[in-house]
N, CA, C and O atoms as a Tripos MOL2 file, in Angstrom:
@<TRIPOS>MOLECULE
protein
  172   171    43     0     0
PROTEIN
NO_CHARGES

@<TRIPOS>ATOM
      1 N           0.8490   -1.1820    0.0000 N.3       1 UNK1
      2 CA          0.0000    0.0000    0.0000 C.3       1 UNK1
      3 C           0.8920    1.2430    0.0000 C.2       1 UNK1
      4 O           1.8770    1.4700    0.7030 O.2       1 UNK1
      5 N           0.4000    1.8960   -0.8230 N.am      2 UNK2
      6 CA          1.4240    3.7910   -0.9750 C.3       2 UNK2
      7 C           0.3610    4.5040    0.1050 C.2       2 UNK2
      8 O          -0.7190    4.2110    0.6170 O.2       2 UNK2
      9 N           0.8780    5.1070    0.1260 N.am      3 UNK3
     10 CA          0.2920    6.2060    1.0010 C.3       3 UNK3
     11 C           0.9860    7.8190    0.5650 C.2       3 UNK3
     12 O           2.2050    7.9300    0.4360 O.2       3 UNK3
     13 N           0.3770    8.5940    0.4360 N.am      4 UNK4
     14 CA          0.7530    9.8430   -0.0230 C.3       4 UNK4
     15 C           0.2790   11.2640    0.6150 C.2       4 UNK4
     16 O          -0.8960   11.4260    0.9440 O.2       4 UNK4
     17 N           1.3680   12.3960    0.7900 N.am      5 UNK5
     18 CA          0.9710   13.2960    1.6100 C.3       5 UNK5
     19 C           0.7980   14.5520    0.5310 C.2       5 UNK5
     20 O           1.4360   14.1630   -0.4480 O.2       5 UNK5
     21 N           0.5210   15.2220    0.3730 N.am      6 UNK6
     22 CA          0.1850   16.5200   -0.2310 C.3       6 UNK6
     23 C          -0.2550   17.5360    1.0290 C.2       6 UNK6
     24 O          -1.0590   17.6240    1.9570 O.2       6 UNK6
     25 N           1.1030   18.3890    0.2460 N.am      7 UNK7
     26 CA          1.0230   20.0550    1.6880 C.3       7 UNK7
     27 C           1.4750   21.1890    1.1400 C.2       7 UNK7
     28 O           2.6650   21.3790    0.8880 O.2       7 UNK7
     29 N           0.5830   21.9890    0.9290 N.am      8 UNK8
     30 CA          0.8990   23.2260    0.6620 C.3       8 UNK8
     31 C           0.8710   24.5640    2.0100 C.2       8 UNK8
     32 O           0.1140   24.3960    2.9660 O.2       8 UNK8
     33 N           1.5570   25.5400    1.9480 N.am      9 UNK9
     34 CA          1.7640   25.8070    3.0900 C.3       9 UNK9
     35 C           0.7300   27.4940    3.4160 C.2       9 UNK9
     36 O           0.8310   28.2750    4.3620 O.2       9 UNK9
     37 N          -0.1720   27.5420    2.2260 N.am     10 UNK10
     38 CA         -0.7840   28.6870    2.3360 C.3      10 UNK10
     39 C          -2.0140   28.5050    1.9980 C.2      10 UNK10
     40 O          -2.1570   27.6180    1.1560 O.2      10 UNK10
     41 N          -3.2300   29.1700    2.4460 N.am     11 UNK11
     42 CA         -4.6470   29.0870    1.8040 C.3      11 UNK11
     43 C          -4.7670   29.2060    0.0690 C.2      11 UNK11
     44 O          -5.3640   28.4650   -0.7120 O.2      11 UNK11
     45 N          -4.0090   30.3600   -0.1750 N.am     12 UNK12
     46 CA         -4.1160   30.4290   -1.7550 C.3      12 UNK12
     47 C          -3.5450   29.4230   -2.1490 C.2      12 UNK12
     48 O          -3.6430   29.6570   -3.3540 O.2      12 UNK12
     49 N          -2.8440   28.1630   -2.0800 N.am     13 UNK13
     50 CA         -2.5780   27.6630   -3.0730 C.3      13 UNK13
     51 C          -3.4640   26.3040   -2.7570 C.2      13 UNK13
     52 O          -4.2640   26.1070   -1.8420 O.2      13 UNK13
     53 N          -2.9270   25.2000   -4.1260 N.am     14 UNK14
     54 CA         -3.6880   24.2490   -4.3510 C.3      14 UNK14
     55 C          -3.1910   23.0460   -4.2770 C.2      14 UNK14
     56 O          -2.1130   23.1150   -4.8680 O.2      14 UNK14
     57 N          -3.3600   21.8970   -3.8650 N.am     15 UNK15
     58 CA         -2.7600   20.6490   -3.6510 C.3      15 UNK15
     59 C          -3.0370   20.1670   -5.1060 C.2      15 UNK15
     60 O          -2.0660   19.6330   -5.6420 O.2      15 UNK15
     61 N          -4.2800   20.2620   -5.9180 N.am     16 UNK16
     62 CA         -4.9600   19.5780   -6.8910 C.3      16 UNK16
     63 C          -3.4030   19.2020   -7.9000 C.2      16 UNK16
     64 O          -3.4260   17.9980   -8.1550 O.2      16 UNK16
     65 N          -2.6360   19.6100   -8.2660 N.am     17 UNK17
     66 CA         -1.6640   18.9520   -8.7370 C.3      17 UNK17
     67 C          -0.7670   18.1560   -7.9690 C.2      17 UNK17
     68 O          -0.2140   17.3890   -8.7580 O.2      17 UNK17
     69 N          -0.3450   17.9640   -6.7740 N.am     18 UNK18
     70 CA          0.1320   17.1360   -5.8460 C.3      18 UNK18
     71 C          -0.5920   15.6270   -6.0390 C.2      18 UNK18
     72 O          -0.0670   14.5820   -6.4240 O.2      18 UNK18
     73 N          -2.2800   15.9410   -5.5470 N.am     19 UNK19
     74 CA         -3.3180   15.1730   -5.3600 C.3      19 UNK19
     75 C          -3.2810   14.0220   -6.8290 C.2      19 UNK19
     76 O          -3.3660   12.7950   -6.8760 O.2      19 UNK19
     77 N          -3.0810   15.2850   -8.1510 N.am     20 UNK20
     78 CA         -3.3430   14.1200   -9.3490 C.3      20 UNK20
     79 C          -2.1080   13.3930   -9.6650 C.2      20 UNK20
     80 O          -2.2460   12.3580  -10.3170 O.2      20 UNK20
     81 N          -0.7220   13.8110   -9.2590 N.am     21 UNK21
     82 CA          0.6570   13.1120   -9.2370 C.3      21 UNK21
     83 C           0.2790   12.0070   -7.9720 C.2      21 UNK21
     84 O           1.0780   11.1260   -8.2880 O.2      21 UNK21
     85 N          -0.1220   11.7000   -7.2640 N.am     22 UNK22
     86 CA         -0.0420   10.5520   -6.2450 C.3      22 UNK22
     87 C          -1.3060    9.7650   -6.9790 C.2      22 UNK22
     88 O          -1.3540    8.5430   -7.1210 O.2      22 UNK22
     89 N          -2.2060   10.6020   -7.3680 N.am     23 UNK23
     90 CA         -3.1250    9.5220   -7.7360 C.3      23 UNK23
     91 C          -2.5270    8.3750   -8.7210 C.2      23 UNK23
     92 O          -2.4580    7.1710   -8.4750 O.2      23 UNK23
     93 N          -2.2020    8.9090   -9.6470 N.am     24 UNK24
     94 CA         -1.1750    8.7990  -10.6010 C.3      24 UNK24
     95 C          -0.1160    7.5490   -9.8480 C.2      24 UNK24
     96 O          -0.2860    6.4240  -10.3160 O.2      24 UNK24
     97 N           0.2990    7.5980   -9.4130 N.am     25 UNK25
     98 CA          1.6180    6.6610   -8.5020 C.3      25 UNK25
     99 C           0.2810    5.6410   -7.9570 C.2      25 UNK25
    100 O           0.5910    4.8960   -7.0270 O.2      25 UNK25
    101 N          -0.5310    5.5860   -8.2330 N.am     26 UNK26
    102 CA         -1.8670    4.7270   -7.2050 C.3      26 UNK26
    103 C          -1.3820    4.5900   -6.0290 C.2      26 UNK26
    104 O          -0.9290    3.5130   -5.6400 O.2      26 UNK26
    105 N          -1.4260    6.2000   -4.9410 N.am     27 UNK27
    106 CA         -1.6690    5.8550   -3.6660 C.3      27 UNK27
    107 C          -2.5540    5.2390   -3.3500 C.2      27 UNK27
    108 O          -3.4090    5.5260   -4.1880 O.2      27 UNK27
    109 N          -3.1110    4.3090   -2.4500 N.am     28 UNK28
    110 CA         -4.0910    3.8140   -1.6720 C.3      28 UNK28
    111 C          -4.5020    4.7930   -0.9540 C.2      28 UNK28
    112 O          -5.6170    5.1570   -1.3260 O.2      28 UNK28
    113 N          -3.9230    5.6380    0.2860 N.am     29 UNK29
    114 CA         -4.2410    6.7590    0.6970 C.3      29 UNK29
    115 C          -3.5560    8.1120    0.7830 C.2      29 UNK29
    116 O          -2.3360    8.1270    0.9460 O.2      29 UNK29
    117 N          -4.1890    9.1730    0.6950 N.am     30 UNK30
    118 CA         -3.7650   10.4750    0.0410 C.3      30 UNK30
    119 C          -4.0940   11.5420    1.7720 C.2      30 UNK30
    120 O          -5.2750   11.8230    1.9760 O.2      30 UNK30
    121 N          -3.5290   11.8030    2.3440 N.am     31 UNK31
    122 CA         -3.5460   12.7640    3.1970 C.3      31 UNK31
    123 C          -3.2200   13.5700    2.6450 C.2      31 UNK31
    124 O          -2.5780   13.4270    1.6050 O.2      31 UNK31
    125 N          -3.5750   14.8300    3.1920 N.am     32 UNK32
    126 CA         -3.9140   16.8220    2.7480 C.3      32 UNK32
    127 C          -3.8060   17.2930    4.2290 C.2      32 UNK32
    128 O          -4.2020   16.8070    5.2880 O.2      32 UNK32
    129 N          -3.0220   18.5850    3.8570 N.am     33 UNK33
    130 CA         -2.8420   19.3880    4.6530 C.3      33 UNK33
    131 C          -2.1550   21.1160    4.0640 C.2      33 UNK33
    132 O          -1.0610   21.3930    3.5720 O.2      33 UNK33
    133 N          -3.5020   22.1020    4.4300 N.am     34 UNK34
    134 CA         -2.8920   23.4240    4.3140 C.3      34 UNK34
    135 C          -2.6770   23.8170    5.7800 C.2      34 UNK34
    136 O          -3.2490   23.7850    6.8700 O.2      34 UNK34
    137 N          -1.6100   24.1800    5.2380 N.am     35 UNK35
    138 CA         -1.0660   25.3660    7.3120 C.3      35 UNK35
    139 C          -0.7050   26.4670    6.4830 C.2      35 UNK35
    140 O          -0.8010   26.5800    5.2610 O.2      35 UNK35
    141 N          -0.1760   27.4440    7.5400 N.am     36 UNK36
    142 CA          0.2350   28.7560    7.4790 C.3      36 UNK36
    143 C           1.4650   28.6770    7.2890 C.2      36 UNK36
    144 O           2.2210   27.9750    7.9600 O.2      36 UNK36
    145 N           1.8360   29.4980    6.2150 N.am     37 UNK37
    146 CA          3.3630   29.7000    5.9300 C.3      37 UNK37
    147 C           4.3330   29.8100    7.5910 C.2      37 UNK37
    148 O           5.3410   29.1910    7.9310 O.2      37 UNK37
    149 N           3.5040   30.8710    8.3580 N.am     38 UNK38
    150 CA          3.9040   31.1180    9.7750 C.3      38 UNK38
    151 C           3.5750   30.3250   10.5130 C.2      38 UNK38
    152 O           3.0520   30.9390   11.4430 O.2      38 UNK38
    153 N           3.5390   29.0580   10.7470 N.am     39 UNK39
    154 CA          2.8990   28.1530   11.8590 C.3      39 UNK39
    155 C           4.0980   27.0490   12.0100 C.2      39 UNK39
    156 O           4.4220   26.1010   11.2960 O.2      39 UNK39
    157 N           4.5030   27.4480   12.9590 N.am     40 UNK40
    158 CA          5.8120   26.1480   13.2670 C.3      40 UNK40
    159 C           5.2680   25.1410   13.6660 C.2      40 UNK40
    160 O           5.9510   24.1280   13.5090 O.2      40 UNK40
    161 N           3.7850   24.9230   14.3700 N.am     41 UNK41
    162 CA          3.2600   23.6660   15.4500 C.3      41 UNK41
    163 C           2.6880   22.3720   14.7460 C.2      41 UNK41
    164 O           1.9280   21.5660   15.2830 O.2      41 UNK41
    165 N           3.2730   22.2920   13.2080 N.am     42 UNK42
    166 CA          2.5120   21.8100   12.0320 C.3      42 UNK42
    167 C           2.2690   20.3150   13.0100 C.2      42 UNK42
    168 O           3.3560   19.8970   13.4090 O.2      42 UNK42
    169 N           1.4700   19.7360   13.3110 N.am     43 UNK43
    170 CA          1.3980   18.5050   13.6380 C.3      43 UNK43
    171 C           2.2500   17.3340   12.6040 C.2      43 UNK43
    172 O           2.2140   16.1330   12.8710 O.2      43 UNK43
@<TRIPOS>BOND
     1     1     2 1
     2     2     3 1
     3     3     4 2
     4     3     5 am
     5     5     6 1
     6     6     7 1
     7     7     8 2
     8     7     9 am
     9     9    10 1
    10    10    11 1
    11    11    12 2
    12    11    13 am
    13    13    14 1
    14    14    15 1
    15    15    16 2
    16    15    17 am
    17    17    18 1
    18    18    19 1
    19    19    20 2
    20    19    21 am
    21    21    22 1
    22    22    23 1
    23    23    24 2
    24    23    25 am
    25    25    26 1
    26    26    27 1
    27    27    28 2
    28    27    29 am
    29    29    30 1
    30    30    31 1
    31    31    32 2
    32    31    33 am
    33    33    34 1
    34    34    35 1
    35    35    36 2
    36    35    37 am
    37    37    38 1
    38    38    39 1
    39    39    40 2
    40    39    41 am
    41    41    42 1
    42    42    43 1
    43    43    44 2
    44    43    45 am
    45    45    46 1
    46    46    47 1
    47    47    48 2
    48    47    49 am
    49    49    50 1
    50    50    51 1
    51    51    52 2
    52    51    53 am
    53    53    54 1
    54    54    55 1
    55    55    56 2
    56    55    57 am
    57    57    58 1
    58    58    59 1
    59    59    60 2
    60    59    61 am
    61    61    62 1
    62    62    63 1
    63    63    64 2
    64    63    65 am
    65    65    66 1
    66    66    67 1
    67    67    68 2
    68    67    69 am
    69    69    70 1
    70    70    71 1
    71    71    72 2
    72    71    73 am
    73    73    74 1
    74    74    75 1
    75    75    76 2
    76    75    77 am
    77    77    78 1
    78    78    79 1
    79    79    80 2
    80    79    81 am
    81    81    82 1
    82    82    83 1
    83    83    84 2
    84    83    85 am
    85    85    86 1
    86    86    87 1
    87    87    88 2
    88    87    89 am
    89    89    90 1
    90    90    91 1
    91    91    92 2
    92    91    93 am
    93    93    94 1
    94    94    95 1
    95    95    96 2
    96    95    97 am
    97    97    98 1
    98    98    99 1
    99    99   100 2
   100    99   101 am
   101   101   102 1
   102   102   103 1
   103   103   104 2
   104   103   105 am
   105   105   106 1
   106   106   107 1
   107   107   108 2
   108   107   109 am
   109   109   110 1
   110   110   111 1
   111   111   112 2
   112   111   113 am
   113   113   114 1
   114   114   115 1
   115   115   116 2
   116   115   117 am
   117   117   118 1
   118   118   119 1
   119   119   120 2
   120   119   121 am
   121   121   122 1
   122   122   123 1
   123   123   124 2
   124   123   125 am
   125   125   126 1
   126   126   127 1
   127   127   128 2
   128   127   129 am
   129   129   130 1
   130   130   131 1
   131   131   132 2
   132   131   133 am
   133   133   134 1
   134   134   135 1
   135   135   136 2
   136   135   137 am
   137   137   138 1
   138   138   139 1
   139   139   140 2
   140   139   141 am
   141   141   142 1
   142   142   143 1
   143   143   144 2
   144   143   145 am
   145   145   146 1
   146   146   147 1
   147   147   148 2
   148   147   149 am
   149   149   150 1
   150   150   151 1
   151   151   152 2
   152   151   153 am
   153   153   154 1
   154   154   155 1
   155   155   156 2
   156   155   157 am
   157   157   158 1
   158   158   159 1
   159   159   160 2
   160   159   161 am
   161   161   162 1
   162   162   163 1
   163   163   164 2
   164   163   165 am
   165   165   166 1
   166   166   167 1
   167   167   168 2
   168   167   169 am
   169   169   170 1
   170   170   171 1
   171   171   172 2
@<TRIPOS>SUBSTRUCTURE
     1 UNK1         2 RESIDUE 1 A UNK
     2 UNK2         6 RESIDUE 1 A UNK
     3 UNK3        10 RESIDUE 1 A UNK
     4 UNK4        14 RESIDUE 1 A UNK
     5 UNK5        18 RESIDUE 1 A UNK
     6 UNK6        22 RESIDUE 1 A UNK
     7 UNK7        26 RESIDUE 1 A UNK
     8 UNK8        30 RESIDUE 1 A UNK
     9 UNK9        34 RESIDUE 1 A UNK
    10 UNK10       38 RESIDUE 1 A UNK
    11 UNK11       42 RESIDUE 1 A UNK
    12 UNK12       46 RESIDUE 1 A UNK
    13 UNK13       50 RESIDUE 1 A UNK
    14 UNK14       54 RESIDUE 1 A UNK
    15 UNK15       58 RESIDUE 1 A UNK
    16 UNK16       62 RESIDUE 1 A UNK
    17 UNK17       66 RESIDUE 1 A UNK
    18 UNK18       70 RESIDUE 1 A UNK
    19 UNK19       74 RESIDUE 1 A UNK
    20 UNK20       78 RESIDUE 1 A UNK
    21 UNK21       82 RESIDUE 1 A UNK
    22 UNK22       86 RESIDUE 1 A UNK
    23 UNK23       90 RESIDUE 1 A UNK
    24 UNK24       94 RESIDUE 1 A UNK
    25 UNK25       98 RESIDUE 1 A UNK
    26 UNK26      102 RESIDUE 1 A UNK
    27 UNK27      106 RESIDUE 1 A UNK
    28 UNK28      110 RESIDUE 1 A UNK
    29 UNK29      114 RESIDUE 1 A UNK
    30 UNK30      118 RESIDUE 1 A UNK
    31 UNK31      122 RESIDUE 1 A UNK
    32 UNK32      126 RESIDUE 1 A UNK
    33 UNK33      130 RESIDUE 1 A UNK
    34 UNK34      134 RESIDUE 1 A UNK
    35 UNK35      138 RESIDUE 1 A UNK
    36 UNK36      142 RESIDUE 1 A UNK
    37 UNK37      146 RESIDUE 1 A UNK
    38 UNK38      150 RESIDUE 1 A UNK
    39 UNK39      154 RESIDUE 1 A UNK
    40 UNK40      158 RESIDUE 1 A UNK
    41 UNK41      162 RESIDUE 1 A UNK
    42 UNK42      166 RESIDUE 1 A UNK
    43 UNK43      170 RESIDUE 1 A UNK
């Protein structure tokens, strides 16, 4: 099983090309995450 992360680090931008490159690789699962350029506490 792949598993795949997609993170962009600002509201304006877009994972949707991240998202279709892993699909692409057939992740099984695709985690997402936008944070703040300024946010060190990224989990």
């Amino acid at each position: 099983m792949l598993v795949g992360y997609a993170w962009v680090s600002t509201q304006e931008q877009d994972t949707g090309a991240q998202i279709a490159a892993l699909t692409a690789a057939v992740c099984s699962r695709i985690y997402e995450e936008t944070a703040s350029g300024g946010r060190w506490d990224t989990p």
